[in-house]
N, CA, C, O and CB atoms as a CASP TS submission, in Angstrom:
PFRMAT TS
TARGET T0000
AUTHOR 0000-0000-0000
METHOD Language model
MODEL 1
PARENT N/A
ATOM      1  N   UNK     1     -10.173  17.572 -79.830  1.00  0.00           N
ATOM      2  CA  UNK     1      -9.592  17.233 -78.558  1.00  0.00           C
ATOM      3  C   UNK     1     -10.730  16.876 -77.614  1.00  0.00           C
ATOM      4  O   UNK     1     -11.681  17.611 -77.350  1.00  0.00           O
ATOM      5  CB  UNK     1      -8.724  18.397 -78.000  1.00  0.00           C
ATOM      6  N   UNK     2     -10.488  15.510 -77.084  1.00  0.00           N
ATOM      7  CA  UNK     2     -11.227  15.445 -76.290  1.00  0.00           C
ATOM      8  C   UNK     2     -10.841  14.894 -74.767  1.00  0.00           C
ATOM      9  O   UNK     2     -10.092  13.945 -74.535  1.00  0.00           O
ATOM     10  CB  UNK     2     -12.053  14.871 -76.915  1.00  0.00           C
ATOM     11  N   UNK     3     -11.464  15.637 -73.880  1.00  0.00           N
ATOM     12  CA  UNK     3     -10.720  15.277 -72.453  1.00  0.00           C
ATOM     13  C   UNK     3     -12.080  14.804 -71.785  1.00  0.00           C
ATOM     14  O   UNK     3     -12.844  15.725 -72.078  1.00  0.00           O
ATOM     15  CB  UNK     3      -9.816  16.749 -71.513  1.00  0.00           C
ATOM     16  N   UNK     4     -12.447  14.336 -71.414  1.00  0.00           N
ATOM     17  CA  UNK     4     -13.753  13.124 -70.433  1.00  0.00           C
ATOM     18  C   UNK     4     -13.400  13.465 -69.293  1.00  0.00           C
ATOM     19  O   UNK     4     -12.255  13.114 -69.008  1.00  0.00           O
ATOM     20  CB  UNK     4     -13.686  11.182 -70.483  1.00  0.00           C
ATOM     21  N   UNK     5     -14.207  14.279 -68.161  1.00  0.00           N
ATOM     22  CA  UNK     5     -14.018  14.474 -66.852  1.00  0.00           C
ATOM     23  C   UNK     5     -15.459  13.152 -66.163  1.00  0.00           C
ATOM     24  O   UNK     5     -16.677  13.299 -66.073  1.00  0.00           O
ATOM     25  CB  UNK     5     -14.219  16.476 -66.498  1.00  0.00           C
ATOM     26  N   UNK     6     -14.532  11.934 -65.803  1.00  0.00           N
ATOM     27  CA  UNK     6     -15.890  10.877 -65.864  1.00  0.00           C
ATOM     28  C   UNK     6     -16.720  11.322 -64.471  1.00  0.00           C
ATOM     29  O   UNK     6     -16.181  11.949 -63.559  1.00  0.00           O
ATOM     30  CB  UNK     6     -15.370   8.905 -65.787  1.00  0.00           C
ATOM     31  N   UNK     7     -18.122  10.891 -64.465  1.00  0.00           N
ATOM     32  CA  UNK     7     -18.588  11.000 -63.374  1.00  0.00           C
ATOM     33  C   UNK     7     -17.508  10.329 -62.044  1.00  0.00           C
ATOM     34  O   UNK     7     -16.401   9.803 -62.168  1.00  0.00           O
ATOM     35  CB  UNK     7     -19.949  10.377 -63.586  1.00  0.00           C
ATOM     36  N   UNK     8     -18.422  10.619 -60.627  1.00  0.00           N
ATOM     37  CA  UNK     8     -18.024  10.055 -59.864  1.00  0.00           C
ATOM     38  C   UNK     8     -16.592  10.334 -59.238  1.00  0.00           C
ATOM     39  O   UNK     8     -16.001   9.727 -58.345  1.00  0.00           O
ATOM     40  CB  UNK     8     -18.242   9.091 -60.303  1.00  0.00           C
ATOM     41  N   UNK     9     -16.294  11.224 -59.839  1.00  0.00           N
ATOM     42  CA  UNK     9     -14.832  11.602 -59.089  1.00  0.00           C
ATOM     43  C   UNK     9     -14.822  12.555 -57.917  1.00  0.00           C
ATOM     44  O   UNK     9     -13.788  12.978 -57.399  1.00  0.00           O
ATOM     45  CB  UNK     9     -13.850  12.296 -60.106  1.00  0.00           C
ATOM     46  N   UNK    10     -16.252  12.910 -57.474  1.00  0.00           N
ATOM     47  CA  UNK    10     -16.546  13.711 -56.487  1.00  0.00           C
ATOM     48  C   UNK    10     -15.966  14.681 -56.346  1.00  0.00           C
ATOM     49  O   UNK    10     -15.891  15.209 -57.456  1.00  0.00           O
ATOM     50  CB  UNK    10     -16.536  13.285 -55.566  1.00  0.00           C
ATOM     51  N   UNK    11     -15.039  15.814 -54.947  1.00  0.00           N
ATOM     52  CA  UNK    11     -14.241  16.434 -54.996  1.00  0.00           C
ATOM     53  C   UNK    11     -13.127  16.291 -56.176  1.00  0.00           C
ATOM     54  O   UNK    11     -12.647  17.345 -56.594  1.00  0.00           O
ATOM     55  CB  UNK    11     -13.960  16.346 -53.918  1.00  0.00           C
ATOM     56  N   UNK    12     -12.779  15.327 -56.619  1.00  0.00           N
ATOM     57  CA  UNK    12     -11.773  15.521 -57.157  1.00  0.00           C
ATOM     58  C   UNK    12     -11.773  16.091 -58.238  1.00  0.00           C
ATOM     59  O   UNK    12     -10.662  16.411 -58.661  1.00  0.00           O
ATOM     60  CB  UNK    12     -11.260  14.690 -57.213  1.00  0.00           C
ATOM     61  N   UNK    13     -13.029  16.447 -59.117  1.00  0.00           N
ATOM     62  CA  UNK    13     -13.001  16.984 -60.638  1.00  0.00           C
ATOM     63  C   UNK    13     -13.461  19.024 -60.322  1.00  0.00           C
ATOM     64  O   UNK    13     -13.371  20.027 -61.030  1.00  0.00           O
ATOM     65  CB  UNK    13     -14.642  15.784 -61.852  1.00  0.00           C
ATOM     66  N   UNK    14     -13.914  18.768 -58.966  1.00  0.00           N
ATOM     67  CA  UNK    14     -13.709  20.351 -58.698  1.00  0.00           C
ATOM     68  C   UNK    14     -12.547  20.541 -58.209  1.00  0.00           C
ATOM     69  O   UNK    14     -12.342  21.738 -58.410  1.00  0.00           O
ATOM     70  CB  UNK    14     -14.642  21.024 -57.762  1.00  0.00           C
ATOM     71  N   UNK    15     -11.713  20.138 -57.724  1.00  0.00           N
ATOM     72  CA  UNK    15     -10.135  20.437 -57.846  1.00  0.00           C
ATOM     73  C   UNK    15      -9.433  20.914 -59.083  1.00  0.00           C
ATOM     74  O   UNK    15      -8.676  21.875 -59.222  1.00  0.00           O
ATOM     75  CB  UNK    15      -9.436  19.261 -57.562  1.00  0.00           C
ATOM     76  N   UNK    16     -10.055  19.601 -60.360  1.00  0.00           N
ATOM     77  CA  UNK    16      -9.455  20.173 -61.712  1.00  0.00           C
ATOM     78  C   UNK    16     -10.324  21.491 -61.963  1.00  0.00           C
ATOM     79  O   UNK    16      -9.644  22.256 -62.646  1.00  0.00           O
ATOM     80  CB  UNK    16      -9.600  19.014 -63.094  1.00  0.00           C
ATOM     81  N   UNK    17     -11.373  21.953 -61.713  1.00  0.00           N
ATOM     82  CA  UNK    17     -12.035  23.149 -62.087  1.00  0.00           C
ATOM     83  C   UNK    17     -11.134  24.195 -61.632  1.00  0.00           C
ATOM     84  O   UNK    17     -10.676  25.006 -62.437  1.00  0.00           O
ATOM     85  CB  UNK    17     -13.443  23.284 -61.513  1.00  0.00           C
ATOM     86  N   UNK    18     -10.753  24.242 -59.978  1.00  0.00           N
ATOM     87  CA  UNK    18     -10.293  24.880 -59.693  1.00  0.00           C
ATOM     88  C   UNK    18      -8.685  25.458 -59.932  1.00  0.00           C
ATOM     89  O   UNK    18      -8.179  26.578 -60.006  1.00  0.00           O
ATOM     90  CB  UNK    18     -10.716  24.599 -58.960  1.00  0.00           C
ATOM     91  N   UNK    19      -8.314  24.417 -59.988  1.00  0.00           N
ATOM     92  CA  UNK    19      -6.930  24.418 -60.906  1.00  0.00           C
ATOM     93  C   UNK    19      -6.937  25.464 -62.331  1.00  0.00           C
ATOM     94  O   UNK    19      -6.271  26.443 -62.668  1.00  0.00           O
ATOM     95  CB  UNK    19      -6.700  22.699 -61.502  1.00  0.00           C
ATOM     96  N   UNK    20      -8.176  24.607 -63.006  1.00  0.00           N
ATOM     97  CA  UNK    20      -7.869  25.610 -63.837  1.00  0.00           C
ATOM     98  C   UNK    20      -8.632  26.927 -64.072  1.00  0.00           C
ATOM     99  O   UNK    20      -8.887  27.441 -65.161  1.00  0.00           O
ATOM    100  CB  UNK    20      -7.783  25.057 -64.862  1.00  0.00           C
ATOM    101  N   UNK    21      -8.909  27.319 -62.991  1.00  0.00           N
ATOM    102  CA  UNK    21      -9.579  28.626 -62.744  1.00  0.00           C
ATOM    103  C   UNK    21      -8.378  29.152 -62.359  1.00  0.00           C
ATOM    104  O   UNK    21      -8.246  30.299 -62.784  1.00  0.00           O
ATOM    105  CB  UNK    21     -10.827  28.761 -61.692  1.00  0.00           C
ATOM    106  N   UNK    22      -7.304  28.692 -61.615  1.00  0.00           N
ATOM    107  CA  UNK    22      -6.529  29.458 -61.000  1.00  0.00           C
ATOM    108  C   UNK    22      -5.250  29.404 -62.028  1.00  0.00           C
ATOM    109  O   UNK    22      -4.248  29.854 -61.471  1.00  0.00           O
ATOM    110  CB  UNK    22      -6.340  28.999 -59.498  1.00  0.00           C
ATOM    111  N   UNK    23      -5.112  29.159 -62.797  1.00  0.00           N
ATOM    112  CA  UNK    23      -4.063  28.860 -63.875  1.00  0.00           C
ATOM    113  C   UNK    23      -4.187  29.609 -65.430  1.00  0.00           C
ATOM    114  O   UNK    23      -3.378  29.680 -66.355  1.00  0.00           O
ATOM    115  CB  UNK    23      -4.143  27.256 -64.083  1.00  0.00           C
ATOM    116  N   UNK    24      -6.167  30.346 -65.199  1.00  0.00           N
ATOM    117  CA  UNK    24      -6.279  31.337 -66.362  1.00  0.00           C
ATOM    118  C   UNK    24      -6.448  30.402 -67.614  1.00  0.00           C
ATOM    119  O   UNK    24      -6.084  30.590 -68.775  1.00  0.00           O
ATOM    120  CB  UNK    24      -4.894  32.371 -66.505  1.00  0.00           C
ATOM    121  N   UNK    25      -7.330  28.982 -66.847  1.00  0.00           N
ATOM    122  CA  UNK    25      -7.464  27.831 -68.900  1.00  0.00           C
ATOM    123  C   UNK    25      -8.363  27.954 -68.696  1.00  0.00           C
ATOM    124  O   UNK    25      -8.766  28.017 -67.535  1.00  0.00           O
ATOM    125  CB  UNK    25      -7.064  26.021 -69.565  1.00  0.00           C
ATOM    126  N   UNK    26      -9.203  28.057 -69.844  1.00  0.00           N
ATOM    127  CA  UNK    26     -10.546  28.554 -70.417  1.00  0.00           C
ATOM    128  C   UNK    26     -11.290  27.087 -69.737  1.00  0.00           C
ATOM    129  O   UNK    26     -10.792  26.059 -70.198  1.00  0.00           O
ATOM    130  CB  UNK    26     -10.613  28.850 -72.474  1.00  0.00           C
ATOM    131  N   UNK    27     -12.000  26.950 -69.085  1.00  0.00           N
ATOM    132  CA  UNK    27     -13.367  25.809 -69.217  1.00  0.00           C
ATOM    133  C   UNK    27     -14.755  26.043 -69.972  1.00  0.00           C
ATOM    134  O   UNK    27     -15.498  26.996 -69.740  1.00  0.00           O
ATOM    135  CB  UNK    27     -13.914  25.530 -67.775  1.00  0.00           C
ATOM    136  N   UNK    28     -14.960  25.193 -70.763  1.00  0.00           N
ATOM    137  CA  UNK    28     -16.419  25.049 -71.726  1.00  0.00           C
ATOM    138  C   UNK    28     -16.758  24.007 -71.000  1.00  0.00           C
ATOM    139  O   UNK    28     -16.124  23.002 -70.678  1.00  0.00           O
ATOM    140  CB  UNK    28     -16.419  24.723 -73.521  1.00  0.00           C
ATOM    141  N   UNK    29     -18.533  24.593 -70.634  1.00  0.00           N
ATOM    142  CA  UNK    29     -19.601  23.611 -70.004  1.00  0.00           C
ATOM    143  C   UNK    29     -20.546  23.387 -71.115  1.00  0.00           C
ATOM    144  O   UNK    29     -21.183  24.345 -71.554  1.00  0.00           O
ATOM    145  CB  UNK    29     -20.414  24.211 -68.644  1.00  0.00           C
ATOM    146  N   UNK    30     -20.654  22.506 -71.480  1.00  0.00           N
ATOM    147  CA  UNK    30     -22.148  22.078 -72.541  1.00  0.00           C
ATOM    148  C   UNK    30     -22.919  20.507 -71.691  1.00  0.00           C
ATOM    149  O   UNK    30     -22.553  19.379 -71.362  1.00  0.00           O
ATOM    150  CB  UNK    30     -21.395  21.467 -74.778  1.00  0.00           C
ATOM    151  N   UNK    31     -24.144  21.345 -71.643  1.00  0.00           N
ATOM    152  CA  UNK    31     -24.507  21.055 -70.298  1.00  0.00           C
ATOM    153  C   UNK    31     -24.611  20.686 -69.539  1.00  0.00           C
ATOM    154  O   UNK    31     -24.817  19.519 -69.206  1.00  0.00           O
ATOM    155  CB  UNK    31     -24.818  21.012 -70.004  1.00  0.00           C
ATOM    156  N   UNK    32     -24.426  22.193 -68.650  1.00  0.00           N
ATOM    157  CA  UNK    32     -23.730  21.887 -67.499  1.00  0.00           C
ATOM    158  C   UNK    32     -24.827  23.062 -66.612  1.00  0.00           C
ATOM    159  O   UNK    32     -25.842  23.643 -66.996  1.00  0.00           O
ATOM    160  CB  UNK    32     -21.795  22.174 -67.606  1.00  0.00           C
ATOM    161  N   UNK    33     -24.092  23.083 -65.287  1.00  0.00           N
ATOM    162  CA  UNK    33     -24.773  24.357 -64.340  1.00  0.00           C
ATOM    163  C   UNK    33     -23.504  25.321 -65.195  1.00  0.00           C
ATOM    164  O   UNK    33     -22.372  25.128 -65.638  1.00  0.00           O
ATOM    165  CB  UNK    33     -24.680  24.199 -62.016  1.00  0.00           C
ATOM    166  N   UNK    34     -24.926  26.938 -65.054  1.00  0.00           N
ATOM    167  CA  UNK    34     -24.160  27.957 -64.934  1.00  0.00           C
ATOM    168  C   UNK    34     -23.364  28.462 -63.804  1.00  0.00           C
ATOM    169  O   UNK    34     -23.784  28.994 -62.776  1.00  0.00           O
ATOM    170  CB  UNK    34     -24.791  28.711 -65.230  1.00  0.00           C
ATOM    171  N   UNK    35     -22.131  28.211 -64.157  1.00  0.00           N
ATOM    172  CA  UNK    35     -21.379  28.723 -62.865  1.00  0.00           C
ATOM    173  C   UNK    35     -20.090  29.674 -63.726  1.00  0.00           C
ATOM    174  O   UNK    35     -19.630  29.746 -64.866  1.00  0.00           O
ATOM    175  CB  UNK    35     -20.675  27.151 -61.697  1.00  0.00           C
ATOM    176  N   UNK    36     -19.873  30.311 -62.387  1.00  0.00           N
ATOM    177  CA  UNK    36     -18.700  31.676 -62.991  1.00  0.00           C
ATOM    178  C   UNK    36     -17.634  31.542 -63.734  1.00  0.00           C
ATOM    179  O   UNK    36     -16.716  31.296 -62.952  1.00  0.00           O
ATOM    180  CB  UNK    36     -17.973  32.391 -61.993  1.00  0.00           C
ATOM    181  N   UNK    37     -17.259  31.566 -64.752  1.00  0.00           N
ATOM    182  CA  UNK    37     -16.131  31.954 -65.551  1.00  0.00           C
ATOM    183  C   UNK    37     -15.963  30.101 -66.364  1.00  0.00           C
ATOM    184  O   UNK    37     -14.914  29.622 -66.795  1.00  0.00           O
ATOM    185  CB  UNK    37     -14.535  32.721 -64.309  1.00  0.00           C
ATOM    186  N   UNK    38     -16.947  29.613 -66.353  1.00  0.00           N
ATOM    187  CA  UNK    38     -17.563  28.491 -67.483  1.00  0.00           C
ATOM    188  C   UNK    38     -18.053  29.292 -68.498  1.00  0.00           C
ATOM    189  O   UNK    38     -19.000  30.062 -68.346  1.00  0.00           O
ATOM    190  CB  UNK    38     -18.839  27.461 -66.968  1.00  0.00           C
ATOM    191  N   UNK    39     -17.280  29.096 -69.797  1.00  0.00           N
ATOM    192  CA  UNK    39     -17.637  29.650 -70.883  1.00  0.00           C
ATOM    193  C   UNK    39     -18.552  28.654 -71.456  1.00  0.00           C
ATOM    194  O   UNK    39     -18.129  27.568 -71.851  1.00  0.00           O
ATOM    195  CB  UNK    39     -16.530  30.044 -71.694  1.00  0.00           C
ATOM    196  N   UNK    40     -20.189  29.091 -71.533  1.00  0.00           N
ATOM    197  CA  UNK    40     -21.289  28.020 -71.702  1.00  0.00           C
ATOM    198  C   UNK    40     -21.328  28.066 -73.578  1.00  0.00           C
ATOM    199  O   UNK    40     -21.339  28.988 -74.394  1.00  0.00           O
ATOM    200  CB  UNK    40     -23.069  28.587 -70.729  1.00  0.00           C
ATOM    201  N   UNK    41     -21.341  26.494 -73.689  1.00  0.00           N
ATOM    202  CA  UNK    41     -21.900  26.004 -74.926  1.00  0.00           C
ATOM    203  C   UNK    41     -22.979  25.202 -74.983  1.00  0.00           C
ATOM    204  O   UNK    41     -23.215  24.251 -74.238  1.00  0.00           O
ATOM    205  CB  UNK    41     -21.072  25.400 -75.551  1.00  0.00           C
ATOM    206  N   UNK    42     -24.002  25.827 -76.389  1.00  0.00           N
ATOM    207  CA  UNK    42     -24.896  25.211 -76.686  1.00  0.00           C
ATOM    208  C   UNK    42     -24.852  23.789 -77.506  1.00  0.00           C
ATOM    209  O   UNK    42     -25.749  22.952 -77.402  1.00  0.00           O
ATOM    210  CB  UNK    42     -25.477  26.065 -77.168  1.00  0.00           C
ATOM    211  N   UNK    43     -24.017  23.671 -78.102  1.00  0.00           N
ATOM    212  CA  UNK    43     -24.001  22.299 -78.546  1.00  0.00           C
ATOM    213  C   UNK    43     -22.569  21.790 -78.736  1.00  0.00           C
ATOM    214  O   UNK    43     -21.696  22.583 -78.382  1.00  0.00           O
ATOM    215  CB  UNK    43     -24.786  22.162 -79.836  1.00  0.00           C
ATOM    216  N   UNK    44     -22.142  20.537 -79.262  1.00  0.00           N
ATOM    217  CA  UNK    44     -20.903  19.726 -79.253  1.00  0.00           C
ATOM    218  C   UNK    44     -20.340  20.562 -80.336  1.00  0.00           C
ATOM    219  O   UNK    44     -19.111  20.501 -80.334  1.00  0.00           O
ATOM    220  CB  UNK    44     -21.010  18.028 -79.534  1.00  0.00           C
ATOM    221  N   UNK    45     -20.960  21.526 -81.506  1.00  0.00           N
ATOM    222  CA  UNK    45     -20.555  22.017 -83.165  1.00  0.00           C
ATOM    223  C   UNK    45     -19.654  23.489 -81.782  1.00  0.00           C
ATOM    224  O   UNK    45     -18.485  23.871 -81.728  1.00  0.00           O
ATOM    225  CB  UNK    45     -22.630  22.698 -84.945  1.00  0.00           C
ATOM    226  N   UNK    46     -21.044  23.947 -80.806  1.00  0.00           N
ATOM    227  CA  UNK    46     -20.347  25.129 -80.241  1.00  0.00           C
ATOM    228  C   UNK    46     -19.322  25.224 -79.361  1.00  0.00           C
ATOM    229  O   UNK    46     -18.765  26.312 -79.216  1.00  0.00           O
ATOM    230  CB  UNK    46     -21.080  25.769 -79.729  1.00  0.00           C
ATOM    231  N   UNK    47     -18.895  24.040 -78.599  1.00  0.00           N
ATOM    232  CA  UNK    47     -18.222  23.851 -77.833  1.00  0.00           C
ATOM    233  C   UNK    47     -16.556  23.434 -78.609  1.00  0.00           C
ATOM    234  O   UNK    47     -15.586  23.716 -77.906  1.00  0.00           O
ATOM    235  CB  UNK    47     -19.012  22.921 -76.998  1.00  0.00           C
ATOM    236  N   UNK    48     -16.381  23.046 -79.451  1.00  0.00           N
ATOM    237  CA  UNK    48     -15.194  23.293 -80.762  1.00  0.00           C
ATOM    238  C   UNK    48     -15.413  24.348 -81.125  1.00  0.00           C
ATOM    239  O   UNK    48     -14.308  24.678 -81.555  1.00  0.00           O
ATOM    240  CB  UNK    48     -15.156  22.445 -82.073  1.00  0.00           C
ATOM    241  N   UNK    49     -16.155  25.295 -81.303  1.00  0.00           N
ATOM    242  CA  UNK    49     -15.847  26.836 -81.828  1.00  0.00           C
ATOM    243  C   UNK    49     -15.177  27.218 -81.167  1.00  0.00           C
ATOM    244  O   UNK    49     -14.040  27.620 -81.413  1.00  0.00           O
ATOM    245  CB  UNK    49     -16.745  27.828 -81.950  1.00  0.00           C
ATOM    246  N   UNK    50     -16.017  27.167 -79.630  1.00  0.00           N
ATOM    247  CA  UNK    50     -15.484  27.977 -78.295  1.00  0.00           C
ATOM    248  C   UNK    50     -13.964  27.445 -78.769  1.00  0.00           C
ATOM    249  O   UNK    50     -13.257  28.234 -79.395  1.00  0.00           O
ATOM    250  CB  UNK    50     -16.193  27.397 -76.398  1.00  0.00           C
ATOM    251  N   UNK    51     -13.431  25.993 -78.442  1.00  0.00           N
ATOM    252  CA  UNK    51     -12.183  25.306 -78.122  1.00  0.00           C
ATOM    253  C   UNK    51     -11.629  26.295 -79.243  1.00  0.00           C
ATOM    254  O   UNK    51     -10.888  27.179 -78.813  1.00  0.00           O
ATOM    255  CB  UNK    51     -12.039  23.463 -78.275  1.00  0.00           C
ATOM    256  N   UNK    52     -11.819  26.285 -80.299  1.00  0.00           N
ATOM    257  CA  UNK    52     -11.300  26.614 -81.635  1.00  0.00           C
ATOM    258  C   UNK    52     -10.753  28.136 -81.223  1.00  0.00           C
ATOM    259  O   UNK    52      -9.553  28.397 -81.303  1.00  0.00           O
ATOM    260  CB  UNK    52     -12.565  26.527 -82.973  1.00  0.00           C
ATOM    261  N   UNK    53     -11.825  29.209 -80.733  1.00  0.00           N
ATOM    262  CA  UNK    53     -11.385  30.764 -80.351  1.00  0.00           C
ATOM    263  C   UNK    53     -10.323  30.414 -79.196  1.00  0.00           C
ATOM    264  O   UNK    53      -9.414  31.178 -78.873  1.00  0.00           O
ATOM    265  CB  UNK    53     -12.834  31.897 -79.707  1.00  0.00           C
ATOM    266  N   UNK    54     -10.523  29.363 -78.712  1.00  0.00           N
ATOM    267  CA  UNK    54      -9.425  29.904 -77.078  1.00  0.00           C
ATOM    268  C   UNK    54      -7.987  29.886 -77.229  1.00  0.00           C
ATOM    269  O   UNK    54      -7.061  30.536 -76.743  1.00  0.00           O
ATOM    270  CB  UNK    54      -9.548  28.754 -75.603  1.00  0.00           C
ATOM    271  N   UNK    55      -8.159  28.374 -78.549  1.00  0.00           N
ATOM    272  CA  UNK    55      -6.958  28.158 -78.703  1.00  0.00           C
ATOM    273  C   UNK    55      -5.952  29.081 -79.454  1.00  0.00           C
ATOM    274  O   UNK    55      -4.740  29.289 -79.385  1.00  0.00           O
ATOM    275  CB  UNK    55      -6.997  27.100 -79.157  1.00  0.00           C
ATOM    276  N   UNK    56      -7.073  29.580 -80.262  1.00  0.00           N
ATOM    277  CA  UNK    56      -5.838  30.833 -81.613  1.00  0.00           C
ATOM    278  C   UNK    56      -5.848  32.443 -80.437  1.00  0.00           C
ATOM    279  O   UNK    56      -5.551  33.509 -80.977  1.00  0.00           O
ATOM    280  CB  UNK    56      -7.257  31.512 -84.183  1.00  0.00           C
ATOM    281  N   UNK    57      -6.209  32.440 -78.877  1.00  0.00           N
ATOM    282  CA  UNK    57      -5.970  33.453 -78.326  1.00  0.00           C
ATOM    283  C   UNK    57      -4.519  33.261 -77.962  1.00  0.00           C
ATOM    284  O   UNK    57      -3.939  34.325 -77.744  1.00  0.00           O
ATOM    285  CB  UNK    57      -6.896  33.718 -77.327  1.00  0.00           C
ATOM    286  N   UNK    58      -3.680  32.010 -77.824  1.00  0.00           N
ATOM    287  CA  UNK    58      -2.656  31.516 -76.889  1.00  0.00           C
ATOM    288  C   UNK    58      -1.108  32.105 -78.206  1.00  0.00           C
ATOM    289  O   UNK    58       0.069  31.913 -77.901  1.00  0.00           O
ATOM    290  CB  UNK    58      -2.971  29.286 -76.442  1.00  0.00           C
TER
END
């Protein structure tokens, strides 16, 4: 699965952050800034693991 948050959307792609901070959906940053409740991945193999654990929590 892949979802593309493209540059340049300014406010508007911290809206989707915030959304889904407030809605309890997992976000994976591969790299990215460390910021709070971004579940950080080291590479594109870790960032499908992560996706892979969040999804068999649901």
């Amino acid at each position: 699965m892949t979802i593309p948050i493209a540059t340049g959307m300014d406010i508007a792609r911290n809206a989707l952050l915030a959304y889904a901070f407030q809605l309890n959906k997992a976000v994976i940053g591969y790299e990215t800034w460390d910021i709070d409740n971004v579940i950080q991945a080291d590479s594109p193999h870790d960032v499908l693991t992560k996706l892979n654990m969040e999804l068999n929590r649901v």
